[in-house]
C-alpha positions as CSV (number, residue, x, y, z in Angstrom):
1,X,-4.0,9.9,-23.4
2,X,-7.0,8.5,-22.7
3,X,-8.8,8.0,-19.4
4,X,-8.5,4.0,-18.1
5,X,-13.0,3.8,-18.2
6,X,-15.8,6.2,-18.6
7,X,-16.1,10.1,-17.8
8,X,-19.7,9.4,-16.6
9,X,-18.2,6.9,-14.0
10,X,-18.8,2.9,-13.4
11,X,-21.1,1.6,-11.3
12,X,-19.6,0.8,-7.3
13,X,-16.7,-1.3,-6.8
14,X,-15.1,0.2,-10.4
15,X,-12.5,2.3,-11.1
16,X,-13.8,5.7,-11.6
17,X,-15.8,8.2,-9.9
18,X,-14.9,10.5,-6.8
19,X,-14.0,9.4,-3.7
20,X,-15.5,10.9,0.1
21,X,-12.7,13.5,-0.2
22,X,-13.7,14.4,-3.8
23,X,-10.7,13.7,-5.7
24,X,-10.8,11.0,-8.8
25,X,-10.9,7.4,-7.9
26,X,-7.6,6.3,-9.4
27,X,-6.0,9.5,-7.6
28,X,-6.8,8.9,-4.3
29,X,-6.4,4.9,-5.1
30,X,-2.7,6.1,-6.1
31,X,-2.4,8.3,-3.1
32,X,-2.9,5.2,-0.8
33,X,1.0,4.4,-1.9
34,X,2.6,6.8,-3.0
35,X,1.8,9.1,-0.1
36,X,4.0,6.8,2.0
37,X,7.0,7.8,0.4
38,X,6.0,11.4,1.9
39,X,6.1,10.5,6.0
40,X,3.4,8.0,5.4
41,X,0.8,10.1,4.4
42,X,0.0,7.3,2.6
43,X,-1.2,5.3,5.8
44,X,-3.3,8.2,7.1
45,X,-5.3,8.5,3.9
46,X,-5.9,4.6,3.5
47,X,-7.2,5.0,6.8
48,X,-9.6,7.6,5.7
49,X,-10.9,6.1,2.7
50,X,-11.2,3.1,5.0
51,X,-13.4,5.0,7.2
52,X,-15.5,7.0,4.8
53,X,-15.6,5.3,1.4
54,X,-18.9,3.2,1.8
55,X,-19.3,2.4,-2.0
56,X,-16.2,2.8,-4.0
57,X,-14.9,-0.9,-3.6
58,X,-11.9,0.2,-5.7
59,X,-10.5,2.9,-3.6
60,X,-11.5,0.4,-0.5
61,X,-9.3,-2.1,-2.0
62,X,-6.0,-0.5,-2.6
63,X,-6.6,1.5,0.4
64,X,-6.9,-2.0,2.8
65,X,-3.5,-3.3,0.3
66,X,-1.3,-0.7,0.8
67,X,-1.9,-0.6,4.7
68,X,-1.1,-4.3,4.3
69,X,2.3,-3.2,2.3
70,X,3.3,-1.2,4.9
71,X,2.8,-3.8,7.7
72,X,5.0,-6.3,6.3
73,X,7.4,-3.3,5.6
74,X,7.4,-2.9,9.8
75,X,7.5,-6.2,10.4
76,X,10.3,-6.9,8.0
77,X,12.3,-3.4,10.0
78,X,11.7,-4.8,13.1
79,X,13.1,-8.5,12.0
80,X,16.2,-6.7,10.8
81,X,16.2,-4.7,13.8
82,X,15.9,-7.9,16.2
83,X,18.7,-9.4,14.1
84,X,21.1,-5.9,14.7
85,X,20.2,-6.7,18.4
86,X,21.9,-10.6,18.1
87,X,24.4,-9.6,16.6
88,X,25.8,-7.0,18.7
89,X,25.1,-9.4,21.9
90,X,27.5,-11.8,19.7
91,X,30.0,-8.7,19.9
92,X,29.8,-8.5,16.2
93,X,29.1,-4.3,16.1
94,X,30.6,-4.0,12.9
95,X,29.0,-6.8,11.6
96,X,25.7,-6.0,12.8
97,X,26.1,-2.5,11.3
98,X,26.8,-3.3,7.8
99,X,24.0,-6.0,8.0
100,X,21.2,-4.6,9.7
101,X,21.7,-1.6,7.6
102,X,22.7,-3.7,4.2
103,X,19.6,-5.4,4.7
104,X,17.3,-2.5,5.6
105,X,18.6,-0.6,2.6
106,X,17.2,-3.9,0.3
107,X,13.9,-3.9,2.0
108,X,13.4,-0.5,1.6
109,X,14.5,-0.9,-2.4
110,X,12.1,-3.5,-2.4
111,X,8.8,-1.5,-1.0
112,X,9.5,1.5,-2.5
113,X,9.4,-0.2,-6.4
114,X,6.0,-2.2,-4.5
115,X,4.7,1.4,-3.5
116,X,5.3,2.7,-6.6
117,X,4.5,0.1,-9.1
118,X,0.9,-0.2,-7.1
119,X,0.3,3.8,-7.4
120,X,1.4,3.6,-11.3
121,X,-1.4,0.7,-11.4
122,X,-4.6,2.3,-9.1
123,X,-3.7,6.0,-11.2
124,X,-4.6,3.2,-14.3
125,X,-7.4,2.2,-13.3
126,X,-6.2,-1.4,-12.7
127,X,-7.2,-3.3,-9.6
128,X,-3.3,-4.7,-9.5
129,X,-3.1,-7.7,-6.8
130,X,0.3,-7.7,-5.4
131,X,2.0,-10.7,-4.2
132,X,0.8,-12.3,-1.4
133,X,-1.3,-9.6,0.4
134,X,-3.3,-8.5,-2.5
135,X,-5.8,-12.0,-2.4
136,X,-6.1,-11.2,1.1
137,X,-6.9,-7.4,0.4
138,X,-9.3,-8.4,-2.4
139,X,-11.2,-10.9,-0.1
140,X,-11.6,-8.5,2.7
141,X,-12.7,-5.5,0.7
142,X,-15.3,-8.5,-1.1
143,X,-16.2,-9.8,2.4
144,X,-17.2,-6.2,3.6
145,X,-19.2,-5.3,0.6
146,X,-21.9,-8.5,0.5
147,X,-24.9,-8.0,1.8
């Protein structure tokens, strides 16, 4: 199998390369994600490479995407949550059981194959957008890098 671009390394803001903490670029890219499905390890390194990668744009990028991943993943809990909460106000407890939890078990499907469809892509080397938050990733790690 061969390596997704150049054992010498591309120039910034390419796959390839090391990264602040010395692994591979498309390692710790693929870290970013799948490291949330470990107690979200995942978050604590994007934050990392978010703090100490200064040049490697690609790392940046999936590191600012998958922190954006797991925010809607929050926001979406805490909307199913909220809803749990109306319906048991509504005296609907077994309702709101099956639903709330019916629901969070879809959501959670739903990120997981996003998590790891993402860390499949950054370990190839492939600056894979996802839907929605990956334009607004890719313009904030582009914002950040101009001079």
């Amino acid at each position: 199998m061969s390596a997704p671009y150049q054992e010498s390394g591309p120039p910034s803001g390419a796959p390839g390369g090391k990264t602040s903490l010395g692994l591979e670029s498309n390692v710790g890219a693929m870290l970013c994600y799948i490291g949330n499905i470990i107690c979200c390890l995942g978050i604590i390194l994007s934050i990392v490479f978010l703090i100490t990668e200064k040049e490697n744009r690609f790392v940046k990028f999936h590191a600012v995407q998958s922190l954006f991943l797991f925010a809607v993943y929050l926001v979406l809990s805490i909307v199913i949550e909220i809803l749990g909460g109306i319906l048991r106000i509504a005296s609907l407890d077994f309702v709101s059981f099956f639903v709330t939890w019916g629901l969070w078990c879809v959501v959670s499907l739903i990120i997981l194959a996003f998590w790891l469809l993402a860390g499949m892509k950054a370990y190839g080397g492939q600056w894979y957008k996802l839907p929605a938050i990956g334009n607004l990733a890719w313009n904030i790690v582009n914002k950040e890098s101009k001079p």
